[in-house]
C-alpha atoms as a printed R data frame, in Angstrom:
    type eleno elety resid chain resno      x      y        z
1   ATOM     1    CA   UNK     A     1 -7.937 95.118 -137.878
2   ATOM     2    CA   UNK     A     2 -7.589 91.828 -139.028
3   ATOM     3    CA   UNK     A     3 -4.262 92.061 -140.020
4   ATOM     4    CA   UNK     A     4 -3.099 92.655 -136.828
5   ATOM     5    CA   UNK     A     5 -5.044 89.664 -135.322
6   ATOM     6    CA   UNK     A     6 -3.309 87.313 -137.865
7   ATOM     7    CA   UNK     A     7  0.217 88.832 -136.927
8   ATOM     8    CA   UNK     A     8 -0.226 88.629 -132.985
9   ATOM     9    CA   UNK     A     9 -1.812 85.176 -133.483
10  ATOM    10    CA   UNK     A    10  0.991 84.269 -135.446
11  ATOM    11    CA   UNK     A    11  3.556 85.701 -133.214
12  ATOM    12    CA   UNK     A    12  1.674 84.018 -130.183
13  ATOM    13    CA   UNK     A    13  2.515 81.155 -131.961
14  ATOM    14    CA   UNK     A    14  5.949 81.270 -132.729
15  ATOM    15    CA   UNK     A    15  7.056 82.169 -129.348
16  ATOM    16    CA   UNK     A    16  7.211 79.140 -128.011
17  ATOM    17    CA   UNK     A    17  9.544 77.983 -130.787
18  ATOM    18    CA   UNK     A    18 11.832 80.573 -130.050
19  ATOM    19    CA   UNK     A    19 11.830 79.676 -126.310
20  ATOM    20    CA   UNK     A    20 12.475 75.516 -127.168
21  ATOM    21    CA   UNK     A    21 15.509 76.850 -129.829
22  ATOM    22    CA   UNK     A    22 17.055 79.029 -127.542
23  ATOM    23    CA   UNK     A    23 16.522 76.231 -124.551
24  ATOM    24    CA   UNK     A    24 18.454 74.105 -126.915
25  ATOM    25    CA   UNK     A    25 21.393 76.782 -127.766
26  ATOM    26    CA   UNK     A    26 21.704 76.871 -123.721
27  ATOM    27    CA   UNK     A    27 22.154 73.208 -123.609
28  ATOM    28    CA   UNK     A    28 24.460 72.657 -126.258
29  ATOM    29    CA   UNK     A    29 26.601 75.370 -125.080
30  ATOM    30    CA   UNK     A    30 26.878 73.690 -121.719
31  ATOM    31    CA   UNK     A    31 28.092 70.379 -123.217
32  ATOM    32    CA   UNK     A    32 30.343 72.270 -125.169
33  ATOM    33    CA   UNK     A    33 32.031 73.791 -122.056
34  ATOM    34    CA   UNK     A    34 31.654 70.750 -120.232
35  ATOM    35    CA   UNK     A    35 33.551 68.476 -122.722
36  ATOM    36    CA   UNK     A    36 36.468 71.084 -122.459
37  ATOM    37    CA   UNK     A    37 36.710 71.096 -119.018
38  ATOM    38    CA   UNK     A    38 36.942 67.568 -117.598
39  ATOM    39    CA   UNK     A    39 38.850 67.605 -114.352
40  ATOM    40    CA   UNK     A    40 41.296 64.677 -113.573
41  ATOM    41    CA   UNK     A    41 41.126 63.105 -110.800
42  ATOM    42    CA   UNK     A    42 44.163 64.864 -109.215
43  ATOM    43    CA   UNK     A    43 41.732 68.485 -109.798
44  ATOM    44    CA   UNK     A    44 44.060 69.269 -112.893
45  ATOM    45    CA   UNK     A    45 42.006 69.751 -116.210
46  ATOM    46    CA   UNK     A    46 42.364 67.429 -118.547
47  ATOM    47    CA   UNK     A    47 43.206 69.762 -121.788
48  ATOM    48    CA   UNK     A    48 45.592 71.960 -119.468
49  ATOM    49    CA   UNK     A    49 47.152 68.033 -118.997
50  ATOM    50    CA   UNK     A    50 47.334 66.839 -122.623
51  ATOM    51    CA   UNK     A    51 48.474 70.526 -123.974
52  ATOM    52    CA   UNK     A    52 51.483 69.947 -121.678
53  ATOM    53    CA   UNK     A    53 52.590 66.654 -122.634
54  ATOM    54    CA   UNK     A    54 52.420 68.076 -126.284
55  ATOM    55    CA   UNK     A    55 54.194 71.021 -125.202
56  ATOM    56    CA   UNK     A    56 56.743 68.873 -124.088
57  ATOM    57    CA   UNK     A    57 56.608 66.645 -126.466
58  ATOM    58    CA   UNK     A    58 57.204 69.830 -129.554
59  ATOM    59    CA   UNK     A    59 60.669 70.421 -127.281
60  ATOM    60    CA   UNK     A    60 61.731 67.487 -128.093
61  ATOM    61    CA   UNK     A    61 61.331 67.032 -131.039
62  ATOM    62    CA   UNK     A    62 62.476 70.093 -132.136
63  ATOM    63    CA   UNK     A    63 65.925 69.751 -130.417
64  ATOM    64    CA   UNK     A    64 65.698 66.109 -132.476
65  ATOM    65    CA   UNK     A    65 65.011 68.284 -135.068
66  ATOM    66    CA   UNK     A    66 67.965 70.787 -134.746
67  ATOM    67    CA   UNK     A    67 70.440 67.701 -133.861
68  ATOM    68    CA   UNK     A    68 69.623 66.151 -137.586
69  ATOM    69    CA   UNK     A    69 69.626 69.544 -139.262
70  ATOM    70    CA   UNK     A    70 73.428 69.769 -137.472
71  ATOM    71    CA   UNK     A    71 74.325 66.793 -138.770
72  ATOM    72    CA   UNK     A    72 73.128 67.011 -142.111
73  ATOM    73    CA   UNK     A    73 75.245 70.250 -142.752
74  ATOM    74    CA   UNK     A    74 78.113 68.564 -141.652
75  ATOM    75    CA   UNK     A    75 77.598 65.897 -143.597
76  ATOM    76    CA   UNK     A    76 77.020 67.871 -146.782
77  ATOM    77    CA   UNK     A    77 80.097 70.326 -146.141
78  ATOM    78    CA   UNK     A    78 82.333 67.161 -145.699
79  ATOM    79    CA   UNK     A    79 81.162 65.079 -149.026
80  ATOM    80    CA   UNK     A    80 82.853 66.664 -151.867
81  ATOM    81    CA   UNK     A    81 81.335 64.731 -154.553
82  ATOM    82    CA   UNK     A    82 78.127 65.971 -156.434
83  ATOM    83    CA   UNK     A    83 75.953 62.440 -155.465
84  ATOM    84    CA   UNK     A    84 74.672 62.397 -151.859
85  ATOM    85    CA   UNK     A    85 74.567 59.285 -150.106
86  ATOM    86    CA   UNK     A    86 71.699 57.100 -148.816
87  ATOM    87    CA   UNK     A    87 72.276 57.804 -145.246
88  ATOM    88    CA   UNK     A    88 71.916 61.732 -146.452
89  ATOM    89    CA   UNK     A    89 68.591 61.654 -147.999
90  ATOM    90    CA   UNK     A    90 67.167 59.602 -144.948
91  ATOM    91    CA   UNK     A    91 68.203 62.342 -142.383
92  ATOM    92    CA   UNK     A    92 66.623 64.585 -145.087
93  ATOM    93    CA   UNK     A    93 63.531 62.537 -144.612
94  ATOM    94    CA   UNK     A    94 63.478 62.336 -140.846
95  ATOM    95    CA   UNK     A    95 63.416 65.919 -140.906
96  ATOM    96    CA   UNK     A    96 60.477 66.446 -142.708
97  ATOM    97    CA   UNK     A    97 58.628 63.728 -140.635
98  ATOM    98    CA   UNK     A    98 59.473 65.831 -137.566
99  ATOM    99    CA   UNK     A    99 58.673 68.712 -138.255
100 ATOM   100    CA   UNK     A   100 55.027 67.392 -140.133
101 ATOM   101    CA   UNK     A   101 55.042 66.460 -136.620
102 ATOM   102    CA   UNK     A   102 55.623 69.272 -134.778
103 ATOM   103    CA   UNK     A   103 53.226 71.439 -137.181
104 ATOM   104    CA   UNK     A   104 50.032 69.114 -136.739
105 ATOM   105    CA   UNK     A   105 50.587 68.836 -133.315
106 ATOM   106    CA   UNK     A   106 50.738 72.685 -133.063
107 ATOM   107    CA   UNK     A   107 47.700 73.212 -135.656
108 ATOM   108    CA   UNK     A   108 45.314 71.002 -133.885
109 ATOM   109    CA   UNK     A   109 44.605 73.433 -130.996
């Protein structure tokens, strides 16, 4: 018998820990939502806002993007010579910036 004294003691104890950890799962799941959805002052949410902008931002620089790739074929199909210019290896450059760009923007979410 005293064995299960000592184990309903025990769990008479405990419950009240459970109760203050699952209190403070409620909470922090609360913030978490809350943080995501911050309303603007307009009613819009602000994540739906920013997610936009990037959206609209990735368009952009992806026709950028295409416009240098363009340019840098036609600048390698017209140099005949086995050394690529300066100009060349910038647009080369540029290109991976954007699309570094484009791919963290995209990643973040």
């Amino acid at each position: 018998m005293e064995p299960i004294l000592r184990r309903s003691a025990l769990s008479l104890c405990l419950l009240p820990l459970s109760a203050l950890g699952q209190a403070d799962a409620e909470k922090d799941s609360r913030r978490s939502s809350e943080v995501g959805d911050i309303q603007l002052p307009n009613g819009k949410s602000q994540r739906d806002e920013i997610l936009k902008a990037e959206h609209e931002q990735n368009l952009k620089d992806a026709a950028r993007l295409a416009d240098l790739a363009d340019e840098l074929r036609q600048t390698l199909e017209k140099e005949d010579r086995f050394v690529l210019s300066l100009n060349t290896i910038k647009k080369t450059e540029e290109i991976e910036r954007l699309a570094r760009k484009i791919r963290t923007r995209i990643r973040h979410d």
